[in-house]
C-alpha positions in Angstrom: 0.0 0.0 0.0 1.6 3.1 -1.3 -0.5 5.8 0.3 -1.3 5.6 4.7 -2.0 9.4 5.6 -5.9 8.7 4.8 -5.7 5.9 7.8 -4.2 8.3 10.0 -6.1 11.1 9.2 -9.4 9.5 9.4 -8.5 7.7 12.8 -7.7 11.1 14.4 -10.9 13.1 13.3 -12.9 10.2 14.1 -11.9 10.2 17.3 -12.2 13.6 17.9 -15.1 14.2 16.2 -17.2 11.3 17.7 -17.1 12.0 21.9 -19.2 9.7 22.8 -16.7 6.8 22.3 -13.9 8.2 20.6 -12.6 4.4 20.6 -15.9 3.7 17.8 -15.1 6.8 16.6 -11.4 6.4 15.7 -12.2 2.9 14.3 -15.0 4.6 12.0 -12.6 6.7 11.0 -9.7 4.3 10.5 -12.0 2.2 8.0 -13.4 5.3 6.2 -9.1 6.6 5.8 -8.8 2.7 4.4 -11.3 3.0 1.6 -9.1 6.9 0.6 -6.2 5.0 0.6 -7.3 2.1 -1.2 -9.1 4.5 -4.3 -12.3 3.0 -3.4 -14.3 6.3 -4.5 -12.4 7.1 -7.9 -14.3 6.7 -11.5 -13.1 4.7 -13.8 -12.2 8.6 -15.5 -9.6 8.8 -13.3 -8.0 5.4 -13.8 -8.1 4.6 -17.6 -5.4 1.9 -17.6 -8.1 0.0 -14.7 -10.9 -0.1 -17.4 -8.4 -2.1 -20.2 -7.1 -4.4 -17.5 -3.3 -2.5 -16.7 -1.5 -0.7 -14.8 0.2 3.1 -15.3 4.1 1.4 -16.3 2.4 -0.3 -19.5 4.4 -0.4 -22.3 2.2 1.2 -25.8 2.7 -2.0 -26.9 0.7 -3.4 -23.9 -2.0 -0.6 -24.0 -2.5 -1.6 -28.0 -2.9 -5.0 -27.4 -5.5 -5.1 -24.6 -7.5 -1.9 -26.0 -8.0 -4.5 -29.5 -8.2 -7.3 -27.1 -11.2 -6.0 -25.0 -12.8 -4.1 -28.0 -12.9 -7.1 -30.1 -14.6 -9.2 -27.1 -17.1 -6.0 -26.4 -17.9 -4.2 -30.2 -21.4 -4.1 -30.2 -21.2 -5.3 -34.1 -20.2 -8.8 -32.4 -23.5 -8.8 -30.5 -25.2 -9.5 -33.3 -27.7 -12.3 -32.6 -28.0 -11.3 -28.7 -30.6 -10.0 -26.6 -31.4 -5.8 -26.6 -30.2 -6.1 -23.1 -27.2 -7.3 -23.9 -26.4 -5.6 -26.8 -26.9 -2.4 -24.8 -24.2 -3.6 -22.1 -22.0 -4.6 -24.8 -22.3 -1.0 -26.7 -21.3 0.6 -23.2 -18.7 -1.0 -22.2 -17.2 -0.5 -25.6 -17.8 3.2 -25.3 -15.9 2.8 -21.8 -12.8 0.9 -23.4 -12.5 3.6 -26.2 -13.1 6.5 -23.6 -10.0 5.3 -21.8 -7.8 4.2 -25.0 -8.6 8.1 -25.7 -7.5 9.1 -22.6 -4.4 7.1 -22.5 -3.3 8.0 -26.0 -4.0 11.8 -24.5 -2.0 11.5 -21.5 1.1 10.1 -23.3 1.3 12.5 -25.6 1.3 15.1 -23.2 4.5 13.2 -21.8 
């Protein structure tokens, strides 16, 4: 775990913020730092290389083959002889996969 300021922070405001039973309060806290830490309340916007499946040190090479990888498994032109339902969740995700191959091929050539 690269980040642990969110754990400490939230243990000391909870227990200062909760008198009752600062104890409860600190543990409340402690979890709520946790989930911070952890990047349990970011969008997928703000982690492109989670929606293809990698992580930030991918090689292009890496991003090129997963992007085709996943769109290939998701186009919606593939979902031919499915259900609407289906077909809706495939034409989503798609637009989610080349959202972030966007955002990738944005943020590397700002590099």
């Amino acid at each position: 775990m690269k980040r642990w300021y969110g754990k400490l922070l939230g243990f000391l405001a909870g227990a200062a913020l909760f008198r009752p039973n600062p104890l409860l309060g600190a543990l409340i806290g402690l979890l709520i730092g946790h989930a911070f830490d952890a990047d349990w309340f970011k969008s997928p916007r703000d982690n492109p290389y989670g929606v293809l499946g990698l992580t930030s040190e991918a090689s292009d090479a890496e991003v090129d083959q997963a992007y085709r990888r996943l769109i290939s498994q998701y186009h919606p032109d593939k979902m031919g002889g499915v259900a609407a339902e289906l077909r809706r969740q495939a034409e989503k995700k798609a637009g989610e996969i080349n959202a972030a191959y966007d955002r990738i091929q944005t943020l590397r050539k700002r590099r």
